[in-house]
N, C-alpha and C positions, 0 to 999 in steps of 0.2 A: 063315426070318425074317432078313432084312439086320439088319447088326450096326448099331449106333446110331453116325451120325457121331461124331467127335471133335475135329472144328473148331468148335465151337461158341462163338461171340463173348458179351460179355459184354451187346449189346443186346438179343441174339435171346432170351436167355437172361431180360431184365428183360419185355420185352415177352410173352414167352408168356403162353399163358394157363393161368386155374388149372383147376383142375377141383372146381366147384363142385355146391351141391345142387341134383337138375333139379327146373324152377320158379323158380326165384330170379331174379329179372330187375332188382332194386333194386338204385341207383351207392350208392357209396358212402359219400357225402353223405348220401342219406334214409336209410340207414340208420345209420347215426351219430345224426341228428336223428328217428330213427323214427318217420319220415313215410312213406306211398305214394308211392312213384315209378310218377308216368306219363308219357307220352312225351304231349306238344302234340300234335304229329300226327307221319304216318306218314315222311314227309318228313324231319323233323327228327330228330337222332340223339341230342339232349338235352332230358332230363325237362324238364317242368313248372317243377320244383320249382329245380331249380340254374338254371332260366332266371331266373326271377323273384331269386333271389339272387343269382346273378351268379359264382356259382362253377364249379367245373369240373366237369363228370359224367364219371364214369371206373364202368364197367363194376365190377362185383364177380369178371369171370372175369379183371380185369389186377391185378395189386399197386397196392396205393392209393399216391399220391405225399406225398411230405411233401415242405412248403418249409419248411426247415432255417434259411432266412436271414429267418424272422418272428421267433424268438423274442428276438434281443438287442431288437429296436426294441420287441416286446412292454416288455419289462423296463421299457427306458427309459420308456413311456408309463405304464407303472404307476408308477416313480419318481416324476416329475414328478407323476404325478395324487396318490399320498398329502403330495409337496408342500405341494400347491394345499391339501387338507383342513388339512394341520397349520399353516397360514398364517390359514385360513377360521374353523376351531374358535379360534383364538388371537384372533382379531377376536369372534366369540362370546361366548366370555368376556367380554373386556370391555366387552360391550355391556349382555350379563347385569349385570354389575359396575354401569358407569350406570343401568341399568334397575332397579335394586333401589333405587338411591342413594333414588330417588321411590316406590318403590313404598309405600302407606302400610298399615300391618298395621292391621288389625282383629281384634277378638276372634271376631268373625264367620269371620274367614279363618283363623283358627288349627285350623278343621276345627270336627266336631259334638262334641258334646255339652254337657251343663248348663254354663253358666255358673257355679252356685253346686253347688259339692261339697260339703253336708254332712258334721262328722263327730264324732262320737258325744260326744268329748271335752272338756269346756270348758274353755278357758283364759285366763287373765288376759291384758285387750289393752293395758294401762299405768294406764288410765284407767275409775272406772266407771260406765258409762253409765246404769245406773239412779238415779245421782244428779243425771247430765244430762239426761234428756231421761225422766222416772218415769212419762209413760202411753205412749210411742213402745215402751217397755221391753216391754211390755209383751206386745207382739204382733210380738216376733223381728224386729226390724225391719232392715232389708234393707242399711243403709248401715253401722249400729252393732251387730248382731248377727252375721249367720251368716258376714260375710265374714272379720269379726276372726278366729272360731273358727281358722278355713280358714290364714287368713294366719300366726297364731302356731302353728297345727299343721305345716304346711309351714315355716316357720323354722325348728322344734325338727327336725323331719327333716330339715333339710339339714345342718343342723350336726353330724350325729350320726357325724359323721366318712363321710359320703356312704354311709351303710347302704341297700339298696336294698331294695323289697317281697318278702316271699316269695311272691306269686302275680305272679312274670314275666308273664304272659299279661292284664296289670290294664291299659288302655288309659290312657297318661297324662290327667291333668287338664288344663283348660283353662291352669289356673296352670303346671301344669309346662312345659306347649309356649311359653306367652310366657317364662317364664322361661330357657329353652334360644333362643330366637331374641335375647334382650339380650344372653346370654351369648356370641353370635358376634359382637355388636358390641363387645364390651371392647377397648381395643388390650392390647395387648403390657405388661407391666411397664417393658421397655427403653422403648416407647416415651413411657410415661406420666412414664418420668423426664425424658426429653427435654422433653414439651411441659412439664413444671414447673420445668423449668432456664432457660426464655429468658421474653424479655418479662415483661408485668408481673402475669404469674396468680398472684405468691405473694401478693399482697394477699389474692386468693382463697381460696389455701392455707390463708394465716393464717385468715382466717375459721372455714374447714371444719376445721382441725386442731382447732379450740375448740368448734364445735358438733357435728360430727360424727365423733369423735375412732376409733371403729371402723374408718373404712374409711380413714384413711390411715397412711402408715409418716411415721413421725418422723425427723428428719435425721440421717445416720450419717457416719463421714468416708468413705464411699463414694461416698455420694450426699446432698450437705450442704442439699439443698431439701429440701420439704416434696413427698409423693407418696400415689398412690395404691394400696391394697396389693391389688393384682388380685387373687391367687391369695383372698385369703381375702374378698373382694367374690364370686367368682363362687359362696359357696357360704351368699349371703345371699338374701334374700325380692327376689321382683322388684322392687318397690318400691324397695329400696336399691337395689339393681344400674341401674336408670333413674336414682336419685337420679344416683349415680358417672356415668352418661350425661352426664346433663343439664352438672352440672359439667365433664366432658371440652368438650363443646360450649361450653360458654360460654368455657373455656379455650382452644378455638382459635380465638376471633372475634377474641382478642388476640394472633395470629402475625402477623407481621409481612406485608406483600400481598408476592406473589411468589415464597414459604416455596416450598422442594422438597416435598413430602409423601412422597418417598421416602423421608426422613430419619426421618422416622415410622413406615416401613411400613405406609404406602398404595399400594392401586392405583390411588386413584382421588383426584384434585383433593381439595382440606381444606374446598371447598363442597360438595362430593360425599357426602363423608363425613360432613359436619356435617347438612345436609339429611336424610342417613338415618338419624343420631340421631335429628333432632327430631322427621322424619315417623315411630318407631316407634315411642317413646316417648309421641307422642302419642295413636298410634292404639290402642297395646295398654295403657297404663299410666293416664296422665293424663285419658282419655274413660272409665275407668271409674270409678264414683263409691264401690264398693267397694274397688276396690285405695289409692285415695286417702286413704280414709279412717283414714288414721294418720300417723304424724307424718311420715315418710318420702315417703309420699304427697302432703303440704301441703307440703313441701321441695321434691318437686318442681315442683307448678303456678309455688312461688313463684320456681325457676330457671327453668323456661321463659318466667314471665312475665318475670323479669329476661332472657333471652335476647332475646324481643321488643322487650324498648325497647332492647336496645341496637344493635339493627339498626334502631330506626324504626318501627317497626310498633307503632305507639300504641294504636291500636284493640284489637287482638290481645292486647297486652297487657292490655290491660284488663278484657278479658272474663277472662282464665288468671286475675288477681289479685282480680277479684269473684269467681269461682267458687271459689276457694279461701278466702277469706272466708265463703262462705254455708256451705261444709264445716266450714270452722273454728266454727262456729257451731253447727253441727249435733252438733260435741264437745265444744262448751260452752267455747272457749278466749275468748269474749270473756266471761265471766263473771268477776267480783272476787275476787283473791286471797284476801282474808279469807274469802272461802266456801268456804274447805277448800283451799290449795292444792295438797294433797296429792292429790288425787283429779285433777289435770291430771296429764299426762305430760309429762316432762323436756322443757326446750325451746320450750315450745307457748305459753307469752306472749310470749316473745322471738320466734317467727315469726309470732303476732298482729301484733304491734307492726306487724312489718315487713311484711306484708300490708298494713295498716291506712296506712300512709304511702305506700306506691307507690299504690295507690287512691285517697289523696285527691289526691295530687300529679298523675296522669294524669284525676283525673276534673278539676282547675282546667285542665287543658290543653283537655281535650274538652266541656269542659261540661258536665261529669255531674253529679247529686247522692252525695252521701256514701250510700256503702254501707255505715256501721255508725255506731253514737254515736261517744262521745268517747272516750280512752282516759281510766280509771279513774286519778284522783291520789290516794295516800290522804294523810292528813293529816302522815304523819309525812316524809312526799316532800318535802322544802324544799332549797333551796339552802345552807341553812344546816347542815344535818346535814349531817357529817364524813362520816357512811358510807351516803350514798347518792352513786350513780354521778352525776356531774353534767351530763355529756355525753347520758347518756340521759337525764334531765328534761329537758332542755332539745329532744330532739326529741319528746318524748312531748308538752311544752306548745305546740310551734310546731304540730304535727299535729293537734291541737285546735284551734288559731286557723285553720288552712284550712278548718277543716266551719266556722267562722262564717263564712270567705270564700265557702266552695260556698252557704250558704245565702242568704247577702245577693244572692249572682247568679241564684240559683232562686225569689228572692222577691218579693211586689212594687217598683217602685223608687222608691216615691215617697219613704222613708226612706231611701233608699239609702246617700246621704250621710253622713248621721246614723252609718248601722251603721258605715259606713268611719272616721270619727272614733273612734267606739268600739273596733273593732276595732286599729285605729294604735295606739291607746295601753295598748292590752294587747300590742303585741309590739313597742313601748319598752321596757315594765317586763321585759319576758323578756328582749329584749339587755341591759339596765342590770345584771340579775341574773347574766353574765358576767363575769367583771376584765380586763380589760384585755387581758393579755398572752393569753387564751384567743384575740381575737380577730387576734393575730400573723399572717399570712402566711408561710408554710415556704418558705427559696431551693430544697428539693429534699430527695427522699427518697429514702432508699436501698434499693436490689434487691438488693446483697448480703447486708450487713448492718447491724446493728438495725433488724432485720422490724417489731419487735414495737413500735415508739417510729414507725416510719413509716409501720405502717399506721395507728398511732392519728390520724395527721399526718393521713394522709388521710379520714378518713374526720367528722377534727375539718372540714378546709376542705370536703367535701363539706358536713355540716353549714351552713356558715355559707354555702354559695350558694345552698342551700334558704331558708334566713332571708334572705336579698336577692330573691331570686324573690318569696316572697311578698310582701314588702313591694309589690315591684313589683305583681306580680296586684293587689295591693290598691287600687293609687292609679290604674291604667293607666286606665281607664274615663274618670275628670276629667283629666290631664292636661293634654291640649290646651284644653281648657275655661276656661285659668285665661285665657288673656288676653281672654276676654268677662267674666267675673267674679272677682275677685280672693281672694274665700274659697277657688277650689281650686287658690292658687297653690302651696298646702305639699303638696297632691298633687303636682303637676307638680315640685317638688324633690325630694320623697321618692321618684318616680320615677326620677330623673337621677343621684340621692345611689346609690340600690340595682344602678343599671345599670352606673354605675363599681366600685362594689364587685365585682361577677361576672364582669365583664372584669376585673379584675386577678386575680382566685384563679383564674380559666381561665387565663388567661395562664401564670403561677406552676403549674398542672399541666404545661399544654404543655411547658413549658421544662424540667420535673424529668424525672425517670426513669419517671415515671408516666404517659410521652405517652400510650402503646400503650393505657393501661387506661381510657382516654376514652371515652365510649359516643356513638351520635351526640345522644343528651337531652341531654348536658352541650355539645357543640357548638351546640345548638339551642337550648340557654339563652343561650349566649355571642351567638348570632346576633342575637334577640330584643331583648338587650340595648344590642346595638349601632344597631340599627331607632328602640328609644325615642333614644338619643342623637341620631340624626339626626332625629327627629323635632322639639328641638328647634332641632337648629342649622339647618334648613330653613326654622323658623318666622321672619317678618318681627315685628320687637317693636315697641312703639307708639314713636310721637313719644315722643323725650326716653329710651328706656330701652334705648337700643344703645349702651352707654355701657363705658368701656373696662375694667371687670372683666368684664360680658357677652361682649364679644366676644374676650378671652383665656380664656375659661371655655370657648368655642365651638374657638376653635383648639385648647386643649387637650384637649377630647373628640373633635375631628376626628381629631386624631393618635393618640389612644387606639382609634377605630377603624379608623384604618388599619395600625393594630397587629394588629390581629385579623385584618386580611384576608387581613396576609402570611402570621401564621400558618398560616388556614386554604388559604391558596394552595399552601403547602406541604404542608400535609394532604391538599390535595386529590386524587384518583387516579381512574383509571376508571370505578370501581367506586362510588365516593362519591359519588354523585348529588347527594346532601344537601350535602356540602362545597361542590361546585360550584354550585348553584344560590345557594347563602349569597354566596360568590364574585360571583355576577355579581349580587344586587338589591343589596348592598352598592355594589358600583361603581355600579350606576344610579342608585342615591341621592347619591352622592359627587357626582356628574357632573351631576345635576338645578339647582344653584342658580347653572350658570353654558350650560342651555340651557334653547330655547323649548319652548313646546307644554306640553300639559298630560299629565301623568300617576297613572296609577292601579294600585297594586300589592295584589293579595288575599294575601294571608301566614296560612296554615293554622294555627290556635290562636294567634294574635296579632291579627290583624284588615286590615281596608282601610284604606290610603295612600292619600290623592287630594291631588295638589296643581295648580291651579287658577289657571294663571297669565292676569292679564289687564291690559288696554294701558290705560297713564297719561292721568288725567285731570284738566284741573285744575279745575275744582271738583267739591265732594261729590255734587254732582245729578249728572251726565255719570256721577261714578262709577258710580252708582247704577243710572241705566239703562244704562251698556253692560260692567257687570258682570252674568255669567250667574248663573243661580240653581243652586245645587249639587245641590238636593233638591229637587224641588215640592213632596213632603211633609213637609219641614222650617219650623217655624212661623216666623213673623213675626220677626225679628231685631229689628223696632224697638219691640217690646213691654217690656214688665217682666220684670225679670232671671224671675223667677218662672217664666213660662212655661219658661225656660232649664232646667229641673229635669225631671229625670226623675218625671214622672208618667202614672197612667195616663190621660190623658185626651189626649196625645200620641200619634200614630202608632206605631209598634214600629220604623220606621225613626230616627222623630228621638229616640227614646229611646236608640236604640244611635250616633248620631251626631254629631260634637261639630265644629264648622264654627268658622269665624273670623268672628266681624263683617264683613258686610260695608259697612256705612254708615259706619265708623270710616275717619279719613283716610290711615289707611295700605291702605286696599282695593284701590286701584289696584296691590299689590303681589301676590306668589304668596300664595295662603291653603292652609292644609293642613288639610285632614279624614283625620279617622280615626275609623272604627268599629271599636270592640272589638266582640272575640269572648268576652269574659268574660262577658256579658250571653248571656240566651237568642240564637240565631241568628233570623234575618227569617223571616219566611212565605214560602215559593218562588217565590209572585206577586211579591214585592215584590225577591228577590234577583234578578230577572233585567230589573229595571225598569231603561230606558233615562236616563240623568243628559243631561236637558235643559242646552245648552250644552260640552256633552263631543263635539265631531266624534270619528269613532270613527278617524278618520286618525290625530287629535291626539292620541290616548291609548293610552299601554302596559298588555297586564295581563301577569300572570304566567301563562306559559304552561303551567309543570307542573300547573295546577290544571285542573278543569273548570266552568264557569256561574258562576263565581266564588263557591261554597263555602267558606262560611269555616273548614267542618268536614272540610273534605278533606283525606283525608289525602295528607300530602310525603314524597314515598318519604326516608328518610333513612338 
């Protein structure tokens, strides 16, 4: 046997082959991927398998090859690719984060099971309902019995310093799961000081520190505002816990536009975050008519309704504040003190009240009827006892005088008049029953300090542009009226008198420390007001009565409204649709008594602008016929003042429209109509009826509106 060379190289040596098991014919590839290795054909020296993938076939009798110089690029392609993930999941989130902002909860979605947890225990819910509602009582009734149970048994177990069930394995309750989904929406304590440190939320403060004195912390020299005491909110009834919502929310509609919300400790925009209060709260708290129904629960419809209007949403609102009215009812809160006070729970007239006044006040806007009587005066209520509040009489009387104003506009009109006379002279005697100095105007209130002297400041001049609105609502209807008939000239004053009063107390907010705490209602009062003004300084006055206290009375309202507009020009923002639109029918009316063409503006809970301009004639007949007729179904102008009355024997148009003579020798001038919307609205037929003489070149409407709706709502 020759001896084994000894030259052997270091190729010869990689190339050998091995000595493998006989049979074995699979590279090394299919057998790694333990697949059959067959060979395409006979021809070809590589498998099937490594052809179709593109790899290399290497025999099992050679040493398999490694390339060595894949693994760093490996590396880096994994690098880069968890990258790419932690870049992608980071965009996820916060898409998740917007995507929730809307998401709206339902008790539905809170997962299965009952709604109503019975539980064994009964406990006192403040108030008792067998004295409210003695045959409902009777048969466990759904709204005033099983949930109360439920709600003060879950109160008392949360507070029991967070003691948890001894049967772990107990699937929470419907309550527990909503109650854990508010509790992810609290901010921070940090941050709750901050939003009660800026802008004008300590009005708010103030309020809540006196009604709902539980869930705030009182001013310390740490933190010298008024706040919200999270840690011990989070271990109250859902109810509360949405209350604290609802108020955060309302508190940030007052940050100032362009606020960081980081500052806050958000991920997400302050409309972001606001929007997912309101959409959960609404879906899991305020839509159900058991969690509601306690005081907590009326606190909140009545914040979300106050949320509503102060973004505009009139409609919306109005439903949240009748719905919480027919609950309040359902607990007996509009019932009279003297039948047992005691048997109401703490609070529950005084949020009557205020229920009862934002409903009458949004239903004169919308045209609604009054959703409850009157409030209850008892006799020993006078202005003249020492120790009655006198600021709250006086809105308790003024709030009663609007359900005579909702009802004279729900009613027939052929008294109409008549009621408004009536009605005038009972909110005479309520301003007279004032002194004087009540009815002052404040230069400014203060945000630092004395809270307590400038919220009263405020909340006195809120008051008193309440009492100028209505006067207005009152008289709006005759106004323009007076220069065909002179009996409703003292309406057309006592409009002009109310509309200067609420421009100057808007004004006087603007300019205080209180700008921030403006709602768009109160801008859209000031707006209103400025509309009546121009309404009459538009108007053409007869022969002989343009005379020179009229036409300085006109310059000075002109200025008075162009006061307003700088304001609100300053006010106005991207965002503020309603400012800007105020903004530009302002101007067009400014700008109207010195050009041609005729114009026409529908204005949402105020009514139609038409003015009517047409070309000089010199005598009355020429006037006559080459002046257009404003209305075909407006009657006869040259009839007896009589017909001029609202009656029912009149169209539904010429009831709500109130024209200028046109056979009067000043006709050949601009005439201005206007139909209020204080009156029921037209029949649909007739609101889309073409105004003979109106070329549609010639006339402007208002373009935020639709079919000229006078109930439409203006985004505000």
């Amino acid at each position: 046997m020759s001896a084994r060379p000894t030259s052997v190289t270091l190729a010869d040596e990689e190339h050998r082959k091995k000595r493998v098991r006989k049979g074995t014919k699979s590279c090394w590839e299919c057998k790694r991927r333990k697949v059959k290795c067959q060979l395409s054909s006979e021809n070809v020296s590589v498998c099937s398998g490594c052809l179709s993938r593109g790899t290399t076939c290497i025999s099992q009798e050679y040493p398999e090859e490694h390339d060595s110089s894949g693994g760093p690029q490996i590396g880096e392609r994994l690098g880069r690719i968890e990258l790419t993930l932690d870049k992608l999941m980071a965009k996820l989130d916060q898409y998740d984060e917007q995507e929730n902002a809307t998401k709206i909860h339902t008790p539905e979605s809170m997962g299965t099971g009952d709604v109503l947890t019975p539980f064994p225990h009964p406990t006192s819910t403040g108030y008792n309902s067998a004295t409210i509602a003695p045959i409902l009582s009777l048969f466990d009734n759904a709204v005033l019995g099983r949930r109360e149970k439920e709600n003060e048994f879950m109160t008392s177990k949360l507070k029991s310093n967070g003691e948890k069930s001894t049967n772990q394995c107990r699937p929470l309750t419907k309550v527990e799961r909503i109650r854990d989904v508010l509790i992810e929406l609290l901010p921070s304590q940090e941050a709750t000081n901050k939003l009660c440190s800026f802008s004008d939320s300590w009005l708010l403060m103030h309020s809540l520190s006196q009604h709902s004195p539980q869930i705030m912390l009182q001013p310390t020299g740490f933190n010298p505002n008024h706040s919200f005491n999270i840690p011990g909110i989070g271990k109250e009834s859902p109810a509360t816990i949405a209350q604290t919502l609802l108020y955060v929310a309302v508190c940030l509609q007052q940050v100032p536009h362009g606020y960081d919300a980081s500052q806050l400790g958000f991920n997400t925009s302050i409309q972001a975050r606001t929007d997912k209060i309101i959409s959960t709260v609404s879906g899991l708290v305020t839509s159900d008519d058991e969690l509601v129904a306690c005081i907590q629960g009326l606190e909140c419809l009545m914040l979300l309704g106050l949320f509503h209007m102060n973004a505009g949403n009139l409609r919306r609102s109005w439903l949240t504040f009748r719905r919480g009215m027919n609950i309040g009812q359902l607990m007996g809160l509009h019932r009279r003190e003297e039948f047992g006070s005691t048997a109401l729970p703490p609070g529950g007239i005084h949020l009557w009240r205020s229920l009862m006044q934002a409903d009458r006040y949004l239903s004169l806007l919308l045209g609604m009827p009054a959703g409850a009587g009157d409030c209850i005066i008892l006799p020993h209520e006078t202005f003249s006892n020492p120790n009655i509040n006198h600021d709250l009489l006086f809105i308790k009387k003024i709030t009663n005088l609007a359900g005579g104003i909702l009802e004279r506009n729900q009613s027939e009109h052929i008294h109409a008049f008549a009621t408004t006379q009536e009605l005038d002279e009972k909110l005479e005697n309520i301003g007279r029953e004032m002194p004087s100095s009540w009815w002052d105007i404040p230069d400014h209130f203060e945000t630092i300090s004395e809270k307590t002297n400038s919220a009263a400041k405020f909340d006195r001049i809120m008051s008193q542009i309440y009492y100028f609105q209505l006067q207005s609502f009152l008289h709006l209807p005759f106004m323009v009226r007076a220069d065909t008939e002179r009996r409703y000239e003292y309406s057309k004053f006592a409009c002009m008198k109310s509309s200067r009063e609420c421009i100057s107390r808007y004004l006087a907010i603007r300019r205080s420390g209180a700008a921030s705490f403006c709602c768009r209602v109160i801008d859209f009062g000031a707006f209103t007001a400025c509309v009546t003004l121009l309404l009459s300084i538009l108007e053409t006055p007869p022969v002989g009565g343009d005379t020179i206290v009229v036409q300085d009375q006109k310059c000075s309202d002109r200025k008075l409204v162009e006061t307003v507009l700088d304001v609100m020009s300053e006010c106005a923002s991207a965002e503020d649709v309603m400012a800007i639109q105020s903004v530009e029918v302002i101007k067009t009316l400014l700008s109207s008594t010195s050009t041609s063409g005729n114009l026409r503006l529908t204005i949402p809970y105020f009514g139609t602008i038409s003015i009517a301009r047409t070309p000089k004639s010199s005598t009355a007949t020429n006037v006559t016929q080459s002046t257009p007729s404003i209305n075909t179904d407006q009657p006869s102008l040259n009839t007896t003042p009589a017909l001029m009355d609202m009656t029912p024997r009149a169209s539904a148009q010429a009831q709500n429209e109130f024209v200028t003579a046109v056979n009067s020798p000043w006709a050949a001038q601009q005439k201005v109509s206007f139909k209020s919307s204080q009156f029921p609205p037209l029949e649909l037929e007739q609101q889309f009826e073409d105004w003979p003489g109106l070329h549609p070149d010639n006339t402007m409407f208002f373009d935020s509106l639709l079919n000229t709706d006078l109930e439409a709502n203006w985004y505000m």
